[in-house]
VOBA-1610 file (N, C-alpha, C; in pm, whole numbers, padded with zeros to 5 digits, always signed):
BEGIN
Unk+00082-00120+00000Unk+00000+00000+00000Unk+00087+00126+00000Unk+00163+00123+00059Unk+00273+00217+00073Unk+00355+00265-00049Unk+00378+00124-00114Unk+00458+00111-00242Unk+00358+00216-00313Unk+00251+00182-00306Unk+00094+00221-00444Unk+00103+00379-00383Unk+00131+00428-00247Unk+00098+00550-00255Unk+00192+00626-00304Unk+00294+00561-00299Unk+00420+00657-00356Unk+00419+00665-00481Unk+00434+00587-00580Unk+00408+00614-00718Unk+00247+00693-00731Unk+00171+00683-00680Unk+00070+00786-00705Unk+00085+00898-00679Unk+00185+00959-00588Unk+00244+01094-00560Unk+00331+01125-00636Unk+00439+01030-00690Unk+00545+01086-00792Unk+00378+01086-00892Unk+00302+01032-00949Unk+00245+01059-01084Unk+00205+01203-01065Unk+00143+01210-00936Unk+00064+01377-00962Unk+00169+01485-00955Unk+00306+01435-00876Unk+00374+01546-00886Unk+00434+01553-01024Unk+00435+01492-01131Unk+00449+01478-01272Unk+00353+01564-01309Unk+00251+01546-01290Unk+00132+01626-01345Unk+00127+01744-01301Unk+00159+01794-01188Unk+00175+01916-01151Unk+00292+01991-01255Unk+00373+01914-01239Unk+00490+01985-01319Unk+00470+01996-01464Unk+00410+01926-01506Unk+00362+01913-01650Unk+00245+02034-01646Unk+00167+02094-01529Unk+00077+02175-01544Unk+00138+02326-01541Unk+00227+02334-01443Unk+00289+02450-01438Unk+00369+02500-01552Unk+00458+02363-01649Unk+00509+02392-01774Unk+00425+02459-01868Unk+00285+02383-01863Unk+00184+02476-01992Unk+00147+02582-01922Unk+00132+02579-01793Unk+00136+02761-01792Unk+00210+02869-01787Unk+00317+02830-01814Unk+00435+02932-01846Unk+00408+02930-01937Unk+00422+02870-02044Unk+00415+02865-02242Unk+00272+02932-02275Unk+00165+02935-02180Unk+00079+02959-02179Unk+00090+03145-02161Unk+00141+03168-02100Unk+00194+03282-02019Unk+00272+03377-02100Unk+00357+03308-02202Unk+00436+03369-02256Unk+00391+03382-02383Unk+00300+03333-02456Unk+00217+03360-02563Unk+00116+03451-02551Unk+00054+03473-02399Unk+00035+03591-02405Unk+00067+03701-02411Unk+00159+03702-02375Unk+00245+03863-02334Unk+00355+03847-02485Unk+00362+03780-02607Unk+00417+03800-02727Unk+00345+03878-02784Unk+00390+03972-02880Unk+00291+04053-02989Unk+00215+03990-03097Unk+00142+03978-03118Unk+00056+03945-03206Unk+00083+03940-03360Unk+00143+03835-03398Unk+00209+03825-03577Unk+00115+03943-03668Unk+00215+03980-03756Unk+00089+04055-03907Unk+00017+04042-03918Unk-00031+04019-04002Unk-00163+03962-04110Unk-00088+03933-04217Unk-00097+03845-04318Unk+00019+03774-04434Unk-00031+03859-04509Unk+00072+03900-04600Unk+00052+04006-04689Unk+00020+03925-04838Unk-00037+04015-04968Unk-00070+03927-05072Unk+00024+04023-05169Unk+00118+03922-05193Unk+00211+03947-05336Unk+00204+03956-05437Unk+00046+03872-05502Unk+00026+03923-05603Unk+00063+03998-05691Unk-00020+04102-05636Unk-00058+04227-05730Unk+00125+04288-05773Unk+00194+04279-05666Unk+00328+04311-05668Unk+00393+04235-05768Unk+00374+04122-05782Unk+00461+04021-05863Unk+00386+04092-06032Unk+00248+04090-05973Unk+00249+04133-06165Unk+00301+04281-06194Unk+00344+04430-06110Unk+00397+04473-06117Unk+00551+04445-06189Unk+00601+04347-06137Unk+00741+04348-06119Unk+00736+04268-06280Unk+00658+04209-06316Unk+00667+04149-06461Unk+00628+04227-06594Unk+00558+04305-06526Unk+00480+04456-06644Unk+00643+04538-06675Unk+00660+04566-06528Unk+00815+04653-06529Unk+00947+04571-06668Unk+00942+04419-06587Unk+01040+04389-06678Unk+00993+04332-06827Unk+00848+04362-06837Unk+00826+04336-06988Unk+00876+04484-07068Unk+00834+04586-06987Unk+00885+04738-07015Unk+00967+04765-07076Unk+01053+04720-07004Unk+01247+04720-07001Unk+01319+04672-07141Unk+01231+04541-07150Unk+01247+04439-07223Unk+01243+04525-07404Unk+01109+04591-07381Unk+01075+04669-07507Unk+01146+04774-07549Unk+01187+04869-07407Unk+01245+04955-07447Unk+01401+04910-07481Unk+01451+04833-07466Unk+01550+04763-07481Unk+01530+04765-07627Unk+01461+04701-07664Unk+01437+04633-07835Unk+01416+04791-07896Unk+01330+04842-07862Unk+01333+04989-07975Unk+01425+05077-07971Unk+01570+05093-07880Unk+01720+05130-07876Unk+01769+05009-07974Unk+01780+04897-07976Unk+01824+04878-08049Unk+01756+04848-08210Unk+01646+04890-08194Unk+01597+04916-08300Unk+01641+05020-08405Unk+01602+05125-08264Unk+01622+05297-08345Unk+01840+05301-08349Unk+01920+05210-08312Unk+02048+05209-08339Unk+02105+05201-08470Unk+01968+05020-08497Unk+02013+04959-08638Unk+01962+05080-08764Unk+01850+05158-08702Unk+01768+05267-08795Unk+01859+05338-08885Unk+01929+05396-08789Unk+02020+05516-08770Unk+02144+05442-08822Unk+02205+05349-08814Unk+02365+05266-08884Unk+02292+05305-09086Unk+02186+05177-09080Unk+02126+05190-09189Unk+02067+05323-09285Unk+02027+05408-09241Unk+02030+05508-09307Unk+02133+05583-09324Unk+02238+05579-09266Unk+02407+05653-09241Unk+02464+05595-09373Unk+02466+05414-09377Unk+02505+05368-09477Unk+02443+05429-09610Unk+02311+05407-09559Unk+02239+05446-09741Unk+02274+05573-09747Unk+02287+05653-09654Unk+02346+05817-09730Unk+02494+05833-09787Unk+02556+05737-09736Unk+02710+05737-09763Unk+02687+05636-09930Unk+02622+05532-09934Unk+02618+05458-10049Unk+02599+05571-10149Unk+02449+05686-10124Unk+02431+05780-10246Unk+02541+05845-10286Unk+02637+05930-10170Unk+02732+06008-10192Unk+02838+05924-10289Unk+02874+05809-10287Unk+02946+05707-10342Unk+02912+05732-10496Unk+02790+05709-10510Unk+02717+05696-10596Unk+02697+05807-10698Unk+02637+05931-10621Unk+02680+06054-10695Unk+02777+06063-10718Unk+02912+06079-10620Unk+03055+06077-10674Unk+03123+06014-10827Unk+03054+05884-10830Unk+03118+05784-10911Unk+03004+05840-11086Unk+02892+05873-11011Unk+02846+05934-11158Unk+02880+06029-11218Unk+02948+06122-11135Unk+03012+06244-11180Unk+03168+06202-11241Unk+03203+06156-11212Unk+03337+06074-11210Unk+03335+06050-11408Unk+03200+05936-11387Unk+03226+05846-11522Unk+03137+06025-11617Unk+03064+06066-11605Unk+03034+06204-11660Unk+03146+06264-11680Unk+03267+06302-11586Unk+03403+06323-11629Unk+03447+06334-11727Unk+03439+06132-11739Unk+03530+06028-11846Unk+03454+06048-12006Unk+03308+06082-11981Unk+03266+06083-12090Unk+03253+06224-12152Unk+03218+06331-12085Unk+03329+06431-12132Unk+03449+06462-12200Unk+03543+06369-12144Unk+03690+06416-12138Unk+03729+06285-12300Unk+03599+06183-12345Unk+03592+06165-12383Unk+03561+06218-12562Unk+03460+06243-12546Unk+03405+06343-12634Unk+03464+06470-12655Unk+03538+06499-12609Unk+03641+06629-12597Unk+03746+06575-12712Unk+03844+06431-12654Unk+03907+06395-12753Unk+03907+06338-12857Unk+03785+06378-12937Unk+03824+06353-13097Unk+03821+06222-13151Unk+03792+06128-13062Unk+03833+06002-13108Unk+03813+05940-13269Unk+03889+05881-13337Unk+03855+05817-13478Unk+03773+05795-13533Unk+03699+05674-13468Unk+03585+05610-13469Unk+03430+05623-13369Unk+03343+05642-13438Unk+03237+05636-13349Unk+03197+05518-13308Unk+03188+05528-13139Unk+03129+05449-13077Unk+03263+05381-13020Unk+03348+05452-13056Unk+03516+05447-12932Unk+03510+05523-12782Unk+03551+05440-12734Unk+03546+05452-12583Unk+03621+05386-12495Unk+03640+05450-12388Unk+03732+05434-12267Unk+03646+05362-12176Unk+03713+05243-12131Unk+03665+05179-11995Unk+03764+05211-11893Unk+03734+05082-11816Unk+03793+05034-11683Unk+03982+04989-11766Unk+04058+05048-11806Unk+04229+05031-11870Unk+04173+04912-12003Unk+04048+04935-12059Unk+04085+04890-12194Unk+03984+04984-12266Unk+04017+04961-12420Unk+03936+05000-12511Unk+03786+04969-12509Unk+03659+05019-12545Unk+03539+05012-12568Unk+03476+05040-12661Unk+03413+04968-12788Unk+03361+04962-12894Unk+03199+04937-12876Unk+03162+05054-12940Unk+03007+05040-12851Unk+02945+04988-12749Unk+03019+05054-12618Unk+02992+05027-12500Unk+03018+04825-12441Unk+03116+04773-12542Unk+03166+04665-12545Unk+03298+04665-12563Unk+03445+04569-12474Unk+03540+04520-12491Unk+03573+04560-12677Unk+03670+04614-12693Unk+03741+04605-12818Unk+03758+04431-12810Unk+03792+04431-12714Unk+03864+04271-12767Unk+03742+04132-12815Unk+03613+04177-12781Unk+03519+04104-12829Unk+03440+04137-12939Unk+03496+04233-12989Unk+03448+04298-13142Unk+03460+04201-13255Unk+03434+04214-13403Unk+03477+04095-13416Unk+03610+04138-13535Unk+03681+04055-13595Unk+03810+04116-13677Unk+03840+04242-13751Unk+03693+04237-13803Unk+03673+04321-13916Unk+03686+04440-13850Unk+03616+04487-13728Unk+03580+04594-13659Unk+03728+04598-13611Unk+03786+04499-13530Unk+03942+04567-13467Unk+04014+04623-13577Unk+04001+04542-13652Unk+04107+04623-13765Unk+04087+04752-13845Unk+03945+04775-13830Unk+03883+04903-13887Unk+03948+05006-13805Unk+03921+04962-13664Unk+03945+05054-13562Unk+04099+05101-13565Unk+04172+05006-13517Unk+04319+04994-13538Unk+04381+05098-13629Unk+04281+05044-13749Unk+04400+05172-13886Unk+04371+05277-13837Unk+04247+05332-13808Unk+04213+05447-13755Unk+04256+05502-13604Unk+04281+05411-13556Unk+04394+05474-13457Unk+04560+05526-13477Unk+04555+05404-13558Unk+04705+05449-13604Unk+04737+05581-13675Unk+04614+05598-13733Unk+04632+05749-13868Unk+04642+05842-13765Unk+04556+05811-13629Unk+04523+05941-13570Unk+04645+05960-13465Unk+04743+05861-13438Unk+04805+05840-13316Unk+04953+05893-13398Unk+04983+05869-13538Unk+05082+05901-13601Unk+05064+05987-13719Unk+05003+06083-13743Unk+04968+06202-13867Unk+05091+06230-13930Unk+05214+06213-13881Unk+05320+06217-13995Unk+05344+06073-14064Unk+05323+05951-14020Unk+05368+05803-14077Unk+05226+05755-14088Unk+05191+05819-14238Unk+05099+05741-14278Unk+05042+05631-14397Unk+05187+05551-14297Unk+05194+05399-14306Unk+05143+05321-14197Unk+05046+05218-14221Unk+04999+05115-14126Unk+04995+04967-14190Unk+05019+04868-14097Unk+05067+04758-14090Unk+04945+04681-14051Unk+04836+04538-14128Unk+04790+04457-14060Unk+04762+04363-14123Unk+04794+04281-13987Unk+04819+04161-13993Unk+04711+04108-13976Unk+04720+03918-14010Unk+04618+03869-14026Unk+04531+03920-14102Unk+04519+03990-14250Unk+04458+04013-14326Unk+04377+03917-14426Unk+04425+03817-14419Unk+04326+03706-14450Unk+04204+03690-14412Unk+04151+03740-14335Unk+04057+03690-14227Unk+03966+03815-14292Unk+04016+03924-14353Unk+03927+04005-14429Unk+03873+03956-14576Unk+03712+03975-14571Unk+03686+03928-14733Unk+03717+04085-14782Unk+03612+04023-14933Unk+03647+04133-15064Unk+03555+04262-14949Unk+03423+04280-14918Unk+03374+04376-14832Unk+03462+04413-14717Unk+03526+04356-14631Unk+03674+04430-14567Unk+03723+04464-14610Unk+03794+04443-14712Unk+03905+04502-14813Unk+03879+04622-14841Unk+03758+04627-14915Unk+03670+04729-14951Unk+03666+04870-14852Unk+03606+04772-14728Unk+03597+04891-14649Unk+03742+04963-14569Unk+03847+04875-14598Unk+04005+04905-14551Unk+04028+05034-14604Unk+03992+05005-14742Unk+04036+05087-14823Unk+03982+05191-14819Unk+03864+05184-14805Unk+03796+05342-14797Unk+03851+05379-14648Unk+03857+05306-14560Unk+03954+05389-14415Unk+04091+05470-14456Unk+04141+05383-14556Unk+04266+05446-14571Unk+04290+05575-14712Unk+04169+05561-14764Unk+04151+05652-14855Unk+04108+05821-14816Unk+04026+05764-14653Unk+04005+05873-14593Unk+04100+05932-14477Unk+04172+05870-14437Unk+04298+05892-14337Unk+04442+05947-14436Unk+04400+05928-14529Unk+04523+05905-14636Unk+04648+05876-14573Unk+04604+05738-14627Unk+04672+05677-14557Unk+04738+05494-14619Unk+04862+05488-14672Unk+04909+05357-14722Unk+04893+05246-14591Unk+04850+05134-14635Unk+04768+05013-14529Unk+04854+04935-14615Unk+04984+04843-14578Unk+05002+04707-14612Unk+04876+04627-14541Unk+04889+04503-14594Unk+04791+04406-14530Unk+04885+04294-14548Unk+04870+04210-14473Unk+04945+04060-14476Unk+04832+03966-14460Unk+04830+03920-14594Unk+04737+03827-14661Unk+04814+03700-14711Unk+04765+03559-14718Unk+04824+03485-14779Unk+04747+03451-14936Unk+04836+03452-15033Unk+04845+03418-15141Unk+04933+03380-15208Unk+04910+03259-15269Unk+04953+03207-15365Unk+05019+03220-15497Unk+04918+03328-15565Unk+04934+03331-15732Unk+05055+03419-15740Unk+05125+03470-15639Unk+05227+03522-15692Unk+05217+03695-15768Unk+05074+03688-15777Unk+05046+03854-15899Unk+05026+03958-15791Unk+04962+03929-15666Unk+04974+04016-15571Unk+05069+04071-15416Unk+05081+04194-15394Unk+05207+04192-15278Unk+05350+04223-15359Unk+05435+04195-15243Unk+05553+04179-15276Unk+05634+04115-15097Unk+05745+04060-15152Unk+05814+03947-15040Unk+05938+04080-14945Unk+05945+04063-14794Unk+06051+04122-14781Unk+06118+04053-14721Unk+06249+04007-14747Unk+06296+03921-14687Unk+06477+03965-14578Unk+06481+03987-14491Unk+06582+04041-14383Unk+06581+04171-14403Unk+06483+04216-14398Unk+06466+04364-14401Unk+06441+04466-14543Unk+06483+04328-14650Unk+06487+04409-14808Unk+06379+04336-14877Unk+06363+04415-14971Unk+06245+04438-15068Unk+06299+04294-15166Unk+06232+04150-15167Unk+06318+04080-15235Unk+06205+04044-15382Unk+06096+04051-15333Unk+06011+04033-15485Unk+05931+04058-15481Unk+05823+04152-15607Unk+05738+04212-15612Unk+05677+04191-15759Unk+05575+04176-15748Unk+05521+04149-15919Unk+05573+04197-16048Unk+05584+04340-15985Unk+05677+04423-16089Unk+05762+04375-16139Unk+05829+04327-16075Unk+06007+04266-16125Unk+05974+04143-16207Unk+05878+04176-16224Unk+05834+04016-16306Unk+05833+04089-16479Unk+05896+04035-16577Unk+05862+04109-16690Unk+05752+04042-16796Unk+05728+04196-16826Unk+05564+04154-16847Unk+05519+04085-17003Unk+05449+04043-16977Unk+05393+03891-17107Unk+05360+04014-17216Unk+05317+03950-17347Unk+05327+04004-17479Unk+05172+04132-17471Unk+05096+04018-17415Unk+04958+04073-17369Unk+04967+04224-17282Unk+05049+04221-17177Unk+05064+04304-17125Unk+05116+04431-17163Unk+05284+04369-17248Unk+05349+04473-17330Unk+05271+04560-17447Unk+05162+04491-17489Unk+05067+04555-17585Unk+04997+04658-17521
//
């Protein structure tokens, strides 16, 4: 019995102590201040995403209005280029037409000749060589002697028209033609005059 009362006194004095613990904790939650009220972030968060959509844009129309501004700088510098270089070739065609040239439809390019606004060199024979004598008459007015070659390659209408170049330049045109018969030309051989039809003496027919 004795045993039974003692553990029934340690239990309540457990319980006592266990009662006095919740009333301290009890005690001290009263006398704490009273938390906030939780705040709502919301509205803040969609602030803060409006802001950096903002940012975002004005970002893009700086570099918008950057590329604007490069690009129109260029295209004003391209015109100036452009005007420049038209005045330039206006120059050339001036300074063209000024000099007299031989032939119509002679012209100056980019360091070659131009034959109606085309390469001399894609002209076709007849035309280089037209051109040619007529440069030569005009490039040498005291030696008017000219030399061309590959004259084969001219028919009887080249010939024709050689001749009237050189009739109007006045102007003697060898041609180096190949033939055969011997009746036309004459041979020069190491610098001298070695045969010429002339030196040929002439048949009965002829002498008549």
């Amino acid at each position: 019995m004795e045993e039974l009362q003692r553990q029934a006194q340690e239990a309540i004095d457990a319980s006592q102590a266990a009662l006095n613990s919740a009333a301290e904790i009890q005690k001290k939650l009263d006398s704490a201040e009273a938390l906030p009220d939780p705040v709502d972030t919301t509205a803040l968060r969609t602030k803060i995403a409006a802001a950096q959509a903002t940012n975002t844009h004005v970002r893009d129309a700086q570099r918008r209005a950057a590329h604007l501004a490069k690009a129109e700088e260029s295209e004003k510098r391209s015109a100036e280029l452009t005007a420049a270089m038209e005045k330039r070739n206006e120059e050339k065609r001036a300074a063209v037409a000024a000099a007299n040239l031989p032939i119509p439809g002679l012209s100056l390019g980019e360091g070659e000749a131009l034959l109606n606004e085309l390469p001399l060199s894609q002209a076709s024979t007849r035309e280089q060589l037209r051109t040619g004598v007529a440069i030569v008459a005009a490039l040498r007015p005291k030696l008017r002697v000219a030399l061309v070659r590959e004259g084969s390659l001219l028919d009887d209408d080249g010939l024709m028209e050689l001749a009237g170049i050189a009739a109007e330049h006045d102007l003697q045109v060898w041609v180096e033609r190949v033939d055969t018969s011997g009746e036309v030309g004459f041979v020069i051989e190491d610098g001298q005059l070695a045969h010429s039809p002339a030196d040929e003496e002439p048949t009965a027919d002829e002498a008549a």
